[in-house]
N, C-alpha and C positions, 0 to 999 in steps of 0.2 A: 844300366850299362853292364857288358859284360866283362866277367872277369878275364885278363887277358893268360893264358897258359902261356905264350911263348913271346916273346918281344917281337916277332914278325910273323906269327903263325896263331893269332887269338882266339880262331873260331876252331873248334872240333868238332866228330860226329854227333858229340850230345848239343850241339845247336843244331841240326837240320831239321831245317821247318819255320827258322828263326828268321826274321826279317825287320832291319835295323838301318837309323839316318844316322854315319858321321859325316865330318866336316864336308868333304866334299863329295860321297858318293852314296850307292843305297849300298848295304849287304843286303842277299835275298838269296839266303837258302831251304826257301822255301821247294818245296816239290813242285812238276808240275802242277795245272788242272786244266781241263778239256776245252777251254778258249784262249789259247795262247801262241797255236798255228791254227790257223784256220782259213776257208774260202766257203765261203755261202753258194758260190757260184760255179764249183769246180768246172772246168773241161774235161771232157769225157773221151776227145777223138780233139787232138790239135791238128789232124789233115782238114779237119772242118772248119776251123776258125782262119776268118781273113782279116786285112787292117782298114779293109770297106768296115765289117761291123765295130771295130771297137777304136779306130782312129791311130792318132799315132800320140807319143807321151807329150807332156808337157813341157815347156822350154823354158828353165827359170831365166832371164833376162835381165834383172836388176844386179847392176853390177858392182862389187868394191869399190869402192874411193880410191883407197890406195893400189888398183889396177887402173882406172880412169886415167890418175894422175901419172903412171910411171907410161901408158900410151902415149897421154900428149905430148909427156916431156922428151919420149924417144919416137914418136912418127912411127909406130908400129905397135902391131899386136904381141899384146905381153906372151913371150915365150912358155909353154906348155911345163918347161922344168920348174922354170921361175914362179908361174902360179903356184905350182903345187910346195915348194918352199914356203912360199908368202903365206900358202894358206893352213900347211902343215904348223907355223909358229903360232899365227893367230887360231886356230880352233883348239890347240893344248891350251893358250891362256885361258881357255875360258873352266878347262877343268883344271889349272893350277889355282884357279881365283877361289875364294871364301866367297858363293854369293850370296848368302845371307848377308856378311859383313859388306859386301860391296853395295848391296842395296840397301842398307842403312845409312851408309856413305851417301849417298845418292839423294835419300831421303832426306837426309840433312842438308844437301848441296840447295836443294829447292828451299827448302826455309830459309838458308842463308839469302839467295838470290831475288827472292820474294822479298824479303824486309827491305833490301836494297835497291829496290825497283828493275832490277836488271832480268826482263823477259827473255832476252837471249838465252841466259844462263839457265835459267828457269825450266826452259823448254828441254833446254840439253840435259839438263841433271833429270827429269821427266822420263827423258828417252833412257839413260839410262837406268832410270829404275825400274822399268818395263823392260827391259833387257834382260837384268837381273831375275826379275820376280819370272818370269819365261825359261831363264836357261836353270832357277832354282827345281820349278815344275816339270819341266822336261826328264831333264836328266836327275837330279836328286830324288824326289816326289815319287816320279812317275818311273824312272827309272829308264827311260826309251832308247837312250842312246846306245849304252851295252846289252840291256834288254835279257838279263840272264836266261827267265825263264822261258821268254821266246824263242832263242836260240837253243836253249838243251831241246825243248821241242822240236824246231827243226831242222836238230841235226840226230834225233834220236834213229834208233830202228837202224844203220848201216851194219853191213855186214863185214866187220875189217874187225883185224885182232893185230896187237902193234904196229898203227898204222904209221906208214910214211905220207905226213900231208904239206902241202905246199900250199904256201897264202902268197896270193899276189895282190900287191899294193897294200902291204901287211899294219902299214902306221903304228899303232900299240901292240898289235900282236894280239888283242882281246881274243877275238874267235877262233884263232888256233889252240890258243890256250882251255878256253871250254870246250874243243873237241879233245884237247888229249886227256881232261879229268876227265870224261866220260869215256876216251875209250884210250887205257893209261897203258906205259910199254911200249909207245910210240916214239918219233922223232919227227920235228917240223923243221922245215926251213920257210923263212921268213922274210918275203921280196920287199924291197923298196926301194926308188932311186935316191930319195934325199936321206943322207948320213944324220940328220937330225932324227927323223923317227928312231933309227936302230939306237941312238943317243940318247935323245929325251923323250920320244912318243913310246918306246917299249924299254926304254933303259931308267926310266923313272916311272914305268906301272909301281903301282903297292904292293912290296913286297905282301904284307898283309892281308890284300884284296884275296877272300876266299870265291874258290871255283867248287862246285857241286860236281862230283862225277859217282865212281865207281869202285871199289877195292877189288884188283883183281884176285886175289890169294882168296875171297871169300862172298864174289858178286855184290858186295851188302852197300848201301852209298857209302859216301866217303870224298871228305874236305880237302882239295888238293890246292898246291901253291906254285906261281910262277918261280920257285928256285929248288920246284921239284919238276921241273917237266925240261926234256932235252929235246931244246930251242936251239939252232941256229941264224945268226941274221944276214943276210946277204944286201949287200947296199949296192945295186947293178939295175942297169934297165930292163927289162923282163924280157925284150928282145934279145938280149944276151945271154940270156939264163944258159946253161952248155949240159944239165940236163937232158936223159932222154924220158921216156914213157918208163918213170920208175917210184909214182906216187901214189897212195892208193885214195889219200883224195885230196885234191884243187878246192881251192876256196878263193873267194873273193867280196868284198862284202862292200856293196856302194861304191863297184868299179863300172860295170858295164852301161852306167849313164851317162856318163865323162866322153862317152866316144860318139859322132854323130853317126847316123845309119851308114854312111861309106865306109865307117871303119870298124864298124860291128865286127864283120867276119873276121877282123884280123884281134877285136878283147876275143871272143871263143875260139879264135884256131890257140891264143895262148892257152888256154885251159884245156881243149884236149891235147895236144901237142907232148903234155907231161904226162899224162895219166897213164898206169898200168892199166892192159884188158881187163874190162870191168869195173875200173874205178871208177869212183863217185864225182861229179861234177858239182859246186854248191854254189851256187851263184843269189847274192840280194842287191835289192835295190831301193830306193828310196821310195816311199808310198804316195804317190797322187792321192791328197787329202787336203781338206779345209787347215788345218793345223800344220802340217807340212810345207803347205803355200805361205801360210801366215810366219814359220818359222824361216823361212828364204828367203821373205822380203825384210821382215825384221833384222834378221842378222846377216844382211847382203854382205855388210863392211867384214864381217867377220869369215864369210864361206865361200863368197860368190867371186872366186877367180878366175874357173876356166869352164868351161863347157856341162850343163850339166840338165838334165831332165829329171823328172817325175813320172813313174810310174804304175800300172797298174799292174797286178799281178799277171793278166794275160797277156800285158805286153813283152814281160819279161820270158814266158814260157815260150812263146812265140818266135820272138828273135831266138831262142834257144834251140829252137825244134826248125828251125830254118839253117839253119847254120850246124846239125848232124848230130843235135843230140835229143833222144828219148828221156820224156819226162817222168821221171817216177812217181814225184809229189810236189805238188805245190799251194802256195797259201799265202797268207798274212799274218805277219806278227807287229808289235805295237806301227814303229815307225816305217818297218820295211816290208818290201814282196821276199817269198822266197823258194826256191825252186833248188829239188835236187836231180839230177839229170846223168844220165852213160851215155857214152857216144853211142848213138846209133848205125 
């Protein structure tokens, strides 16, 4: 264990390279290394690629419970705000939970239910253990869902010096946050329309939780912290934003699958709409993958409220470059696609 220097600030420059399991999350300040954006397959010429050769994304379809149930009970389709509420609460429980503890829980729950003959129970405590042992592998283990080193890779390489960046549909704030330790002297503002995320999805991040960036006073890396970086949260529908073209980059991370293809144009007219000439468009998405699919059907109760695909990385450049924006780079990192792009 390390020794802590400051009650919310435990990691310094003499840990980079250091990678560590607490309770509930990984540290990983580890540096890059050269497979952690990547594309086996790049496009070379997006005027050449069509949705004859590579189809269209996948449509996860298994739906919440408690979206099933709140349809039947109101004779319509759950409202678009209300999902993302619903689902805003349920996926922070799952990184407020201890899941090692909770799947010892679990573990236990089946012994108990077994002695007692009760297979009901048995199967339930089952599912939950599988639950647990998944979301401990994912995100603790594995680390997929923040993805540190994924995203310093690909977000590296921009050419912005205190930049102004705008995250829309921002939930934790995560990815803005490791763009401004890497490029620090900046200011973000941070969209979302439910008051819970600016609350408990980015108002209860870890003070502790170290980012990997950059010292500017000496280029050299350097540990930065979410109550060193100037954050503001804006709790408004992004249709509303009163913004002009005065960000140097748009980000969005696991937005652009939410919207079905009629509404494509109007997730990327949001992203250029703000940008200064020549700012950076950053757009990810989820990855069409074996593990992907197995983790959307497993945790449907947990994720699956409103509209959502799976993607390949060319599908994502694709709708990008149809819609007026030039692709600079694109790739894959653990769990997502990701594509940096200027309006063309």
């Amino acid at each position: 264990m390390l020794t802590q220097t400051a009650t919310h600030h435990p990691y310094t420059e003499q840990h980079i390279g250091h990678t560590e399991l607490t309770q509930h999350y990984r540290v990983d300040l580890r540096p890059l290394s050269p497979d952690v954006f990547y594309d086996a397959n790049p496009v070379s010429d997006w005027r050449d690629l069509t949705w004859e050769q590579i189809g269209k994304p996948y449509r996860v379809e298994r739906w919440s419970k408690e979206k099933q149930r709140w349809e039947r009970e109101h004779q319509q389709d759950l409202p678009t705000k209300l999902a993302w509420e619903m689902f805003n609460r349920s996926f922070q429980s799952l990184f407020d939970a201890d899941a090692l503890a909770k799947r010892q829980e679990s573990l236990a729950e089946i012994g108990v239910a077994l002695k007692g003959f009760h297979l009901h129970d048995a199967l339930h405590a089952v599912e939950d253990t599988l639950h647990w042992t998944m979301w401990n592998y994912i995100h603790r283990v594995q680390d997929g869902i923040w993805d540190p080193r994924g995203k310093r890779a690909l977000f590296e390489g921009l050419e912005v010096h205190h930049p102004e960046i705008l995250f829309l549909g921002a939930a934790d704030g995560y990815e803005a946050m490791q763009l401004m330790a890497m490029y620090p002297g900046g200011h973000a503002v941070l969209v979302d329309y439910d008051a819970y995320c600016k609350d408990h999805r980015f108002g209860a991040f870890p003070d502790s939780y170290p980012f990997l960036g950059v010292d500017p006073s000496s280029g050299q890396p350097r540990v930065w912290y979410k109550d060193q970086m100037d954050i503001d949260y804006e709790v408004i529908d992004i249709r509303d934003l009163k913004y002009g073209r005065e960000f140097d980059i748009v980000v969005s991370i696991g937005l652009i699958e939410h919207f079905p293809d009629e509404y494509k144009p109007l997730a990327f007219e949001m992203h250029r709409k703000f940008l200064k000439p020549n700012g950076y468009a950053v757009f990810t998405t989820p990855r069409i993958q074996t593990i992907s699919k197995l983790f959307y059907m497993l945790f449907a109760d947990v994720m699956n409220y409103a509209y959502r695909e799976l993607m390949d990385v060319k599908h994502l450049g694709l709708y990008a470059y149809e819609n007026g924006f030039e692709i600079l780079r694109h790739g894959r990192i653990k769990a997502h696609n990701g594509v940096i792009a200027k309006v063309r």
